[in-house]
MDTraj code that builds the backbone (N, CA, C; nanometers):
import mdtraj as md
import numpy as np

residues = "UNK UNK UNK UNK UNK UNK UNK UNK UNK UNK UNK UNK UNK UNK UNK UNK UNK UNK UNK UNK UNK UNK UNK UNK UNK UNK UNK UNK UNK UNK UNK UNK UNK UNK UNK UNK UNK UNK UNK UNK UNK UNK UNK UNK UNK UNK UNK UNK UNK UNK UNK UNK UNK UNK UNK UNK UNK UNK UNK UNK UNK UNK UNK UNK UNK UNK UNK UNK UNK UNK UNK UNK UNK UNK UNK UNK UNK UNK UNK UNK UNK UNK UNK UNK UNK UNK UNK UNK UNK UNK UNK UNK UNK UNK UNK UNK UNK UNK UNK UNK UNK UNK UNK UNK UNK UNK UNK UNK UNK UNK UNK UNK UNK UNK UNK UNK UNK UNK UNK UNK UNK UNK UNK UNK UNK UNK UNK UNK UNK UNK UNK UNK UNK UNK UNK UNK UNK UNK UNK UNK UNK UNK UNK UNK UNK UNK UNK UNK UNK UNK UNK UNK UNK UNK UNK UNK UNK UNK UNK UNK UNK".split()
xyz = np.array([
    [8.3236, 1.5888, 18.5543],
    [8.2675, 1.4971, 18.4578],
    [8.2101, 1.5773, 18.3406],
    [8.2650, 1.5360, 18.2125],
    [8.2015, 1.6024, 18.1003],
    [8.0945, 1.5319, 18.0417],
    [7.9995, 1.5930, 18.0266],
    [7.8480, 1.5585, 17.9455],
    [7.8646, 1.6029, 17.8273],
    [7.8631, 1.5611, 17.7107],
    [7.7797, 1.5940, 17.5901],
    [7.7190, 1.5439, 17.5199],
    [7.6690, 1.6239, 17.3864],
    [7.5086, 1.5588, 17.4063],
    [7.5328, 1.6191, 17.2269],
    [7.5096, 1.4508, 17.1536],
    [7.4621, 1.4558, 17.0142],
    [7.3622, 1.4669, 16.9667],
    [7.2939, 1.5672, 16.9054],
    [7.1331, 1.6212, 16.9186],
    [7.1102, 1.5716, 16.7108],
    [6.9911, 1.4872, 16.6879],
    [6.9756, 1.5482, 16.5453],
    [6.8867, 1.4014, 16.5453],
    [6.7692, 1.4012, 16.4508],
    [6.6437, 1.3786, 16.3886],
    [6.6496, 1.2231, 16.3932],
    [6.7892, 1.1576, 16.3527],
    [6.8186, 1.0532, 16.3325],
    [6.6819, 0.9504, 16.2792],
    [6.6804, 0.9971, 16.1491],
    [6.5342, 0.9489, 16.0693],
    [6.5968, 0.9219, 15.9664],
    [6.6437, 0.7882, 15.9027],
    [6.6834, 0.7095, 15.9809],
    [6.8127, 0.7111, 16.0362],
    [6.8646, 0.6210, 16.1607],
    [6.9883, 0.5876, 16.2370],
    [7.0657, 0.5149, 16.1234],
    [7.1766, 0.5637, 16.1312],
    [7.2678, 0.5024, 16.0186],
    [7.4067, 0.4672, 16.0883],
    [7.5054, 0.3734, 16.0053],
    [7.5685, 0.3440, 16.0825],
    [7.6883, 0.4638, 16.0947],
    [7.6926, 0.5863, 15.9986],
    [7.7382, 0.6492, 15.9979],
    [7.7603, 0.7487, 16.1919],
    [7.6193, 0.7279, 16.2094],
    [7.5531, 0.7845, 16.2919],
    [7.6527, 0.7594, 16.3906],
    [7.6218, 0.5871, 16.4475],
    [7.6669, 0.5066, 16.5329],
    [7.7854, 0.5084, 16.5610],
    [7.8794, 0.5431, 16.4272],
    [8.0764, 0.5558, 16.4515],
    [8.0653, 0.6541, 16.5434],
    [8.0000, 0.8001, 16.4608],
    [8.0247, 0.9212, 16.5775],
    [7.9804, 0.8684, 16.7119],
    [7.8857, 0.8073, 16.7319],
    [7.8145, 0.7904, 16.8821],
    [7.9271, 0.7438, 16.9328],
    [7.9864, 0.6044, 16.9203],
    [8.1224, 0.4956, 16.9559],
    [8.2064, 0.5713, 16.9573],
    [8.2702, 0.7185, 16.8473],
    [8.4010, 0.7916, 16.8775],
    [8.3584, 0.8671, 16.9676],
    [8.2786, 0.9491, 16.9984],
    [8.2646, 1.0562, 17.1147],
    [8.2600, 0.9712, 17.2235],
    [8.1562, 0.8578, 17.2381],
    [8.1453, 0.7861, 17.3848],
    [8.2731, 0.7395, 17.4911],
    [8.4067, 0.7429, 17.3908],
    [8.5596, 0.7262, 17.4091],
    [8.6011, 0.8467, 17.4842],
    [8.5440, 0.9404, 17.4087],
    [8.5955, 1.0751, 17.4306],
    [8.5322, 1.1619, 17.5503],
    [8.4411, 1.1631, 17.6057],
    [8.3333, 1.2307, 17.6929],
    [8.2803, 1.1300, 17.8078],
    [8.2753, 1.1907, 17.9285],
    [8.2293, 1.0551, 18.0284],
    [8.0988, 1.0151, 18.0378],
    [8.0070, 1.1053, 17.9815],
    [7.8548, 1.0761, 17.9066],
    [7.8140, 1.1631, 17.7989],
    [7.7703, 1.0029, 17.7081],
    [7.7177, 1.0816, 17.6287],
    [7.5713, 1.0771, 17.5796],
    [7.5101, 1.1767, 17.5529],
    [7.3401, 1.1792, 17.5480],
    [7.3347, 1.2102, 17.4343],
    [7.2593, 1.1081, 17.3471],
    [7.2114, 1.1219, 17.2096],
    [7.0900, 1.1813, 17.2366],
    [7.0784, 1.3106, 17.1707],
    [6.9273, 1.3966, 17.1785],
    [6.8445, 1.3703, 17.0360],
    [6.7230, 1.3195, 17.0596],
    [6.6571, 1.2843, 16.9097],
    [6.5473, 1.3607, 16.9568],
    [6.5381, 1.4619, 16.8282],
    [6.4943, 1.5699, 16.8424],
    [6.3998, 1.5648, 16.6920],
    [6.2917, 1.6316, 16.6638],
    [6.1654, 1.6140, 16.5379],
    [6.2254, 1.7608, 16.4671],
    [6.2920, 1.7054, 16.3356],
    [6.2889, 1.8085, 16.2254],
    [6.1896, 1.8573, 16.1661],
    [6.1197, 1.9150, 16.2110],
    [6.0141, 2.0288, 16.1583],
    [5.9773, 2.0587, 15.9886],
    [6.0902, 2.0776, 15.9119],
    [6.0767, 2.0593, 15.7716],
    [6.1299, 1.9491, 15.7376],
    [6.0729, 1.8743, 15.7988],
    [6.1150, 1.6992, 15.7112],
    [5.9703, 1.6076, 15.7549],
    [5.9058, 1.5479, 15.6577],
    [5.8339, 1.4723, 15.6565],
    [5.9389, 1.3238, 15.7157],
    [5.8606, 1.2355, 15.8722],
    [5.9795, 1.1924, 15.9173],
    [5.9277, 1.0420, 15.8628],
    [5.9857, 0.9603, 15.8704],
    [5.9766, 0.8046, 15.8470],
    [5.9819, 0.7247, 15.9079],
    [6.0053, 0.7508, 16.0620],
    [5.9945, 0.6966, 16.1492],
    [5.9512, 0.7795, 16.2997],
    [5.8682, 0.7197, 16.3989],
    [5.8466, 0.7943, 16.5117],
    [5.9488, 0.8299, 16.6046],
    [5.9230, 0.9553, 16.6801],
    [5.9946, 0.9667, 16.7962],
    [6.0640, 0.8488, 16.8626],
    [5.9181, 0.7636, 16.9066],
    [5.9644, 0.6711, 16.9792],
    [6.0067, 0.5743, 16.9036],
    [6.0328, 0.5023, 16.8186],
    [6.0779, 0.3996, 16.7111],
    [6.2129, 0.4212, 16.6587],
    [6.3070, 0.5626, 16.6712],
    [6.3819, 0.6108, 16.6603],
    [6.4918, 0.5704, 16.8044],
    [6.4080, 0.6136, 16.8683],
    [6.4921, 0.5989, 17.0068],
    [6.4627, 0.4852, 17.0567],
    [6.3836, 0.3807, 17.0335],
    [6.3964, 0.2400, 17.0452],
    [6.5518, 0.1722, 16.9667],
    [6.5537, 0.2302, 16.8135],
    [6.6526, 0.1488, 16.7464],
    [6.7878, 0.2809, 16.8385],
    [6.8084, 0.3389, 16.8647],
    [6.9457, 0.3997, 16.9018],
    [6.9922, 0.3468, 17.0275],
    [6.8787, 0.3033, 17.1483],
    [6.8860, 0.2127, 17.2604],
    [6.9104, 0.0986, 17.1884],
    [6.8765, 0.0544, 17.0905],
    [6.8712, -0.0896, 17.1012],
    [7.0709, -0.1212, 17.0131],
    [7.1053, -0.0273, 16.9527],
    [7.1972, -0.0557, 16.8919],
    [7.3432, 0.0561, 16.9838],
    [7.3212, 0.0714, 17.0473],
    [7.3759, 0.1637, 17.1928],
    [7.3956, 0.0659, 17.3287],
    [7.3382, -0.0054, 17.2848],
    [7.3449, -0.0906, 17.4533],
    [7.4357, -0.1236, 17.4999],
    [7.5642, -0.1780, 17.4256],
    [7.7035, -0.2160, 17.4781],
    [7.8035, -0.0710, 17.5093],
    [7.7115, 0.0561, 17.5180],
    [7.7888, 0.1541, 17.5107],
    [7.7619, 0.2164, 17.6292],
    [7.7981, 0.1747, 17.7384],
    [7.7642, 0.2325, 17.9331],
    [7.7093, 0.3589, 17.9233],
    [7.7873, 0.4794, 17.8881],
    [7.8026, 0.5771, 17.9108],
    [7.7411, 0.6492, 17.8151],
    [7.6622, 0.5873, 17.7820],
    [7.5664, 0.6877, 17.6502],
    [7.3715, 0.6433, 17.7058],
    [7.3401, 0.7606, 17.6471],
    [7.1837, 0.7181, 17.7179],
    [7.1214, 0.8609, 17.5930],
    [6.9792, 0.7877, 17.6113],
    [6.9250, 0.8670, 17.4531],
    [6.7914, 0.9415, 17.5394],
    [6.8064, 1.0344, 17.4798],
    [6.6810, 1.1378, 17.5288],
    [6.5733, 1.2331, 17.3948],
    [6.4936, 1.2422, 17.4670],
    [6.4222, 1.3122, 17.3770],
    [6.3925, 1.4402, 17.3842],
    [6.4175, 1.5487, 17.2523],
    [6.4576, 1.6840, 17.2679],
    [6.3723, 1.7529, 17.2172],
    [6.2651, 1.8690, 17.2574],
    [6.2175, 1.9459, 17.1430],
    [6.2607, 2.1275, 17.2371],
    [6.2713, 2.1629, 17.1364],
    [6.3172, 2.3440, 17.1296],
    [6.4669, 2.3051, 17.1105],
    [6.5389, 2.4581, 17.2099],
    [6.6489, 2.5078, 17.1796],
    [6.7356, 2.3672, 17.2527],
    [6.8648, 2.3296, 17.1279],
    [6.9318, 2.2244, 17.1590],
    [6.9911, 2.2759, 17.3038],
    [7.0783, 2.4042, 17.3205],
    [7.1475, 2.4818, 17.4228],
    [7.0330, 2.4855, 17.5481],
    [6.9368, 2.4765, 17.5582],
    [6.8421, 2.4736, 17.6699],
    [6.7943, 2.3518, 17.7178],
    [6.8060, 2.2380, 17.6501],
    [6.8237, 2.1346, 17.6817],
    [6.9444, 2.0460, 17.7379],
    [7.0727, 2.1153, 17.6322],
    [7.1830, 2.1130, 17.7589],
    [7.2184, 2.1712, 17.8802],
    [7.1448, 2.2810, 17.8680],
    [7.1287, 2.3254, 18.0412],
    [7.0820, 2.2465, 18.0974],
    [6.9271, 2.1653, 18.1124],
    [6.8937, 2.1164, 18.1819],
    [6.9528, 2.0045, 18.2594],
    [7.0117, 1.9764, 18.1836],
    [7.1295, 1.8050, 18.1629],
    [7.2619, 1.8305, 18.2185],
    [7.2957, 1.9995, 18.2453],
    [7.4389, 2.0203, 18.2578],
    [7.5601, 2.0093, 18.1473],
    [7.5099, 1.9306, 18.0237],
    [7.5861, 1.9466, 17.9715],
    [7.6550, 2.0604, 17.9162],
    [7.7566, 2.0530, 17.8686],
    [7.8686, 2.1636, 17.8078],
    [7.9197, 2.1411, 17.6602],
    [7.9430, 2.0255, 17.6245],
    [7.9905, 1.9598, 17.4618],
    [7.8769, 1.9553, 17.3836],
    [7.8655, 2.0200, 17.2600],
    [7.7816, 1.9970, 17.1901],
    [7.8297, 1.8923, 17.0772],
    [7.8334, 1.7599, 16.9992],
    [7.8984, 1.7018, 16.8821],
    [7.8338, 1.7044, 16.8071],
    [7.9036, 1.7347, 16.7030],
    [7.8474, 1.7086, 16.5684],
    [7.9625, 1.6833, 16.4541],
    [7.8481, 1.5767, 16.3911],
    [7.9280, 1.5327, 16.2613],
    [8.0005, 1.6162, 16.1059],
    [8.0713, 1.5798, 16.0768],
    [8.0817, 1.6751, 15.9412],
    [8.0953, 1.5819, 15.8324],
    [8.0679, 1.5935, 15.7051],
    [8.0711, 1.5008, 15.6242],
    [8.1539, 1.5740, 15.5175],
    [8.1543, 1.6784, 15.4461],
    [8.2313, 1.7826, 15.3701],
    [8.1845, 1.9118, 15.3456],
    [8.1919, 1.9374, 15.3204],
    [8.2484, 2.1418, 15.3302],
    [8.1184, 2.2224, 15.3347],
    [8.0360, 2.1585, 15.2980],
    [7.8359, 2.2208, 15.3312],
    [7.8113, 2.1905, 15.4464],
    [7.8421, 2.0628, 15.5048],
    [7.8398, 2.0384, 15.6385],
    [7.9077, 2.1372, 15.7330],
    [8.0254, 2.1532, 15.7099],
    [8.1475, 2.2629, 15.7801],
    [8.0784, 2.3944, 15.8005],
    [8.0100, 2.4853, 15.7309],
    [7.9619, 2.5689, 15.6823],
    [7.8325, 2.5846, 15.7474],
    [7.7588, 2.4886, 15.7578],
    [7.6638, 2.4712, 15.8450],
    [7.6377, 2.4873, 15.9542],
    [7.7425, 2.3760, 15.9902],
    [7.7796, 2.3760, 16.1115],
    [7.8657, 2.4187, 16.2034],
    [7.9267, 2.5462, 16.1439],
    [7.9765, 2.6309, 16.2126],
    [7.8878, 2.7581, 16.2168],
    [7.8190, 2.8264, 16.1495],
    [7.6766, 2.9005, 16.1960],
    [7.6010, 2.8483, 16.2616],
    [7.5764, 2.7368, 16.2892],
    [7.5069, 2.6969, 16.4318],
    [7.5810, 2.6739, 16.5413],
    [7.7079, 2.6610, 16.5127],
    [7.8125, 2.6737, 16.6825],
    [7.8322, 2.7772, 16.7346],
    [7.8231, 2.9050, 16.6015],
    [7.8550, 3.0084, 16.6833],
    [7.7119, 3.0742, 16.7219],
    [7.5931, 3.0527, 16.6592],
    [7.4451, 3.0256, 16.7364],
    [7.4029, 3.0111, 16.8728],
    [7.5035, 2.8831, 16.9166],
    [7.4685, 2.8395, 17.0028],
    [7.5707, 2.8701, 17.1177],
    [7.6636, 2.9030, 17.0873],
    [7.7807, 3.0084, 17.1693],
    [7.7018, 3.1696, 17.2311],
    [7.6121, 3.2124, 17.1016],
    [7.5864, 3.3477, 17.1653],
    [7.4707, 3.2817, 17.2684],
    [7.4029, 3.1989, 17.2370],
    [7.2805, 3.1589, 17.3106],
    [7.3150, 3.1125, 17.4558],
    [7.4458, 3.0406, 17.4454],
    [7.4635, 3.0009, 17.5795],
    [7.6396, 2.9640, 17.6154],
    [7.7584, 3.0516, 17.6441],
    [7.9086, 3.0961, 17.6128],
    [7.9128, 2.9366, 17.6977],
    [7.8504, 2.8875, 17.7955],
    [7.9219, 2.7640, 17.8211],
    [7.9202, 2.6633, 17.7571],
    [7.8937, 2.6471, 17.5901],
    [7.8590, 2.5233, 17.5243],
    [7.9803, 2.5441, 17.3814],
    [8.0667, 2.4307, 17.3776],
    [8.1476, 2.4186, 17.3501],
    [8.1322, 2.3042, 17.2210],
    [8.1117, 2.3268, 17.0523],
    [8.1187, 2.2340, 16.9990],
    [8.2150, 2.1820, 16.9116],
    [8.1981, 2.0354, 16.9912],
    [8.3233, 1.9432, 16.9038],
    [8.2816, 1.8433, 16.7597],
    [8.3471, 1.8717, 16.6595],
    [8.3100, 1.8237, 16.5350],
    [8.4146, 1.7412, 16.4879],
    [8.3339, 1.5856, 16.4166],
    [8.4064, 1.4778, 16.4253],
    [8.3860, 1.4334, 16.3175],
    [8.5019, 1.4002, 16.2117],
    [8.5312, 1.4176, 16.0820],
    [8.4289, 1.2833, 16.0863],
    [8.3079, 1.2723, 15.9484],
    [8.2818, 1.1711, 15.9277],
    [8.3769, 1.0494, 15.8620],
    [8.3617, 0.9116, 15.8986],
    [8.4845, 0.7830, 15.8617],
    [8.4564, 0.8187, 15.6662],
    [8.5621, 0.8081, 15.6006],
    [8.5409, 0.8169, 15.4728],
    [8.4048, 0.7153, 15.3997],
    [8.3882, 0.6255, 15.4663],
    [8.3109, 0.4926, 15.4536],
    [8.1501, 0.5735, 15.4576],
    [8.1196, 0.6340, 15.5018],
    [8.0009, 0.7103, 15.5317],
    [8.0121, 0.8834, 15.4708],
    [8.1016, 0.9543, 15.4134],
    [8.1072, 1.0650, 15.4097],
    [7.9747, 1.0739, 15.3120],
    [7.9263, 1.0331, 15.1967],
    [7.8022, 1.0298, 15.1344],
    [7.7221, 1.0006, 15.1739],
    [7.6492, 0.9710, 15.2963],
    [7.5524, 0.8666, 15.3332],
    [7.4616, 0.9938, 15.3971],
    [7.3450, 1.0064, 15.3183],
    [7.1760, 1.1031, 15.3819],
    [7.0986, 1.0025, 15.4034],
    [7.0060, 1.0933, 15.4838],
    [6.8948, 1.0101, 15.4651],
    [6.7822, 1.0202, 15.3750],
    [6.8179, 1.1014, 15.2751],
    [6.7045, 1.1185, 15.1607],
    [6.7618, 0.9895, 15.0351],
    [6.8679, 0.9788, 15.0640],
    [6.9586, 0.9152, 14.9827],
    [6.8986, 0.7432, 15.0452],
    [6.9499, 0.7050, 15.1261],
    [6.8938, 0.5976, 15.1875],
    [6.7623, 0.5319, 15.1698],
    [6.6658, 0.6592, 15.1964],
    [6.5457, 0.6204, 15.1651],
    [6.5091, 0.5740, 14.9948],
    [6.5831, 0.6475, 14.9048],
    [6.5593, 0.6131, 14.7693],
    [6.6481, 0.5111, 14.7517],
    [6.7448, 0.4110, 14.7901],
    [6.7782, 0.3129, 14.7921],
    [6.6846, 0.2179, 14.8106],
    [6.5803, 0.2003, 14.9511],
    [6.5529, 0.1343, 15.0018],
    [6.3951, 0.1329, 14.9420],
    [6.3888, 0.2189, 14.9008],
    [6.2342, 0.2604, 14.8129],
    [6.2751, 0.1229, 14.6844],
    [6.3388, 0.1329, 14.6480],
    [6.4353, 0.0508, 14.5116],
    [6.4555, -0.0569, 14.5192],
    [6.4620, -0.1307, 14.6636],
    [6.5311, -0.2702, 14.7167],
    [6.6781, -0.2536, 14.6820],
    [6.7221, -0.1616, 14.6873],
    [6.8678, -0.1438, 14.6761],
    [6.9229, -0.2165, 14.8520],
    [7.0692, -0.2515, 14.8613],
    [7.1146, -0.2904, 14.9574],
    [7.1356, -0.2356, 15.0970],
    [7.1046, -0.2306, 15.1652],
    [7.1179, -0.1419, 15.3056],
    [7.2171, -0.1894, 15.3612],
    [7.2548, -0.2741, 15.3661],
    [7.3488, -0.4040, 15.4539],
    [7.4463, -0.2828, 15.5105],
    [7.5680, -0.2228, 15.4799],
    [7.6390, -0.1766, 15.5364],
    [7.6284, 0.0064, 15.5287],
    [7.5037, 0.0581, 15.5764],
    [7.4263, 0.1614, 15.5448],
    [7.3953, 0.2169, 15.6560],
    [7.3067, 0.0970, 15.7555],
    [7.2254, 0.1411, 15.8364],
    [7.2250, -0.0140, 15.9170],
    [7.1975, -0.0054, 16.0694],
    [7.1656, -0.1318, 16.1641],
    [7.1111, -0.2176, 16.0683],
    [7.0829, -0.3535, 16.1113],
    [6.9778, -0.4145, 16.0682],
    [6.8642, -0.4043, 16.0983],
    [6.8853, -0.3659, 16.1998],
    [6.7209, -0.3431, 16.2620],
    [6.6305, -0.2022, 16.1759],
    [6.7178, -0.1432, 16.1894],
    [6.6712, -0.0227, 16.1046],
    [6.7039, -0.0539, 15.9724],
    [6.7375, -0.0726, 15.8429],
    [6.7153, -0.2040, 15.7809],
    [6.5421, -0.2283, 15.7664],
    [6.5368, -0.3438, 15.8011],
    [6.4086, -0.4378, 15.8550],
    [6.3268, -0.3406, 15.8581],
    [6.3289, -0.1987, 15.9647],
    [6.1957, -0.1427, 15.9614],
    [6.2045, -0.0553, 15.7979],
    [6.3183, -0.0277, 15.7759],
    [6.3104, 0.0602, 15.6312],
    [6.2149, 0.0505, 15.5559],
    [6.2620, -0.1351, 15.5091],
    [6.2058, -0.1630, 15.4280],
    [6.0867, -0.1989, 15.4070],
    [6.0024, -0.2614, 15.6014],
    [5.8523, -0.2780, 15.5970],
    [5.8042, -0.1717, 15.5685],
    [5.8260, -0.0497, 15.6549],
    [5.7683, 0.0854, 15.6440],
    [5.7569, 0.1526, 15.4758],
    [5.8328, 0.1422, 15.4164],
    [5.8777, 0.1840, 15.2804],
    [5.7539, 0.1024, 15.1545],
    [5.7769, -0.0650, 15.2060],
    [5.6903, -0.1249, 15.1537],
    [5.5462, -0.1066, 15.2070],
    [5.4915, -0.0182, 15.2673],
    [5.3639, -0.0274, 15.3429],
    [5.3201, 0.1027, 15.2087],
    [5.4220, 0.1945, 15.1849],
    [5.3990, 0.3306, 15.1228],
    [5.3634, 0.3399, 14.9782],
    [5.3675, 0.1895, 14.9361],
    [5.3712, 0.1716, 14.8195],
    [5.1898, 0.1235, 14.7615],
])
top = md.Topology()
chain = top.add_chain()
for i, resn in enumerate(residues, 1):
    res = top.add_residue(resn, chain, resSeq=i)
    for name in ("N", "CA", "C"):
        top.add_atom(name, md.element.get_by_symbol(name[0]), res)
traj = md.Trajectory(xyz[None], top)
């Protein structure tokens, strides 16, 4: 049985997010979304409020289950057994990126293997710094991000004002 395990901040969950979650969950017989606290990012949403909306928009997906990660991503897949690390790519800074952290995480631990999954063209632009200044704006979220995440965007956003 293969485990892997999509690790990253998901501040906010986008639906970009969610394709990768739905294409790997096809691909892998579990998969563990790791939401993990970016350290140089002022976040916008909590730990737990994060992994409320990824359960809550994950639920029709059996074989996926969300955990919460802090330190080395590779030491947390030990614990779990996993072996697949996924990650998204969006274009060529992404690529670049994220191949100095595969081979990172190769010297750190030779049994972790990462698979990278072209973002859908529909999302290849989509940040979350970007998002947030949409939603700062009342710009449209609709096909951006859940609704639910959505909804909290915009209370949270409107609280900041």
């Amino acid at each position: 049985m293969t485990i892997a395990v999509f690790p990253g901040s998901f501040d906010p969950l986008t639906n970009g997010h969610l394709d990768l979650i739905t294409r790997a969950s096809k691909i892998f017989d579990q998969l563990v979304v790791a939401v993990g606290q970016n350290t140089s990012k002022r976040g916008l949403f909590t730990t737990a409020e994060r992994v409320a909306f990824i359960e809550e928009t994950t639920k029709d997906l059996p074989n996926v289950s969300v955990r919460v990660e802090s330190g080395l991503t590779v030491s947390f897949m030990r614990s779990i057994q996993a072996t697949v690390l996924v990650r998204g790519i969006r274009n060529s800074v992404d690529f670049e990126y994220e191949q100095g952290i595969a081979g990172m995480n190769r010297t750190l631990d030779h049994n972790v293997d990462t698979v990278c999954l072209m973002a859908d063209p529909q999302y290849q632009f989509v940040s979350s710094s970007l998002l947030k200044e949409v939603a700062r704006f009342g710009g449209d979220l609709t096909n951006l991000v859940p609704p639910v995440v959505a909804h909290a965007m915009i209370a949270r956003l409107e609280g900041e004002q």
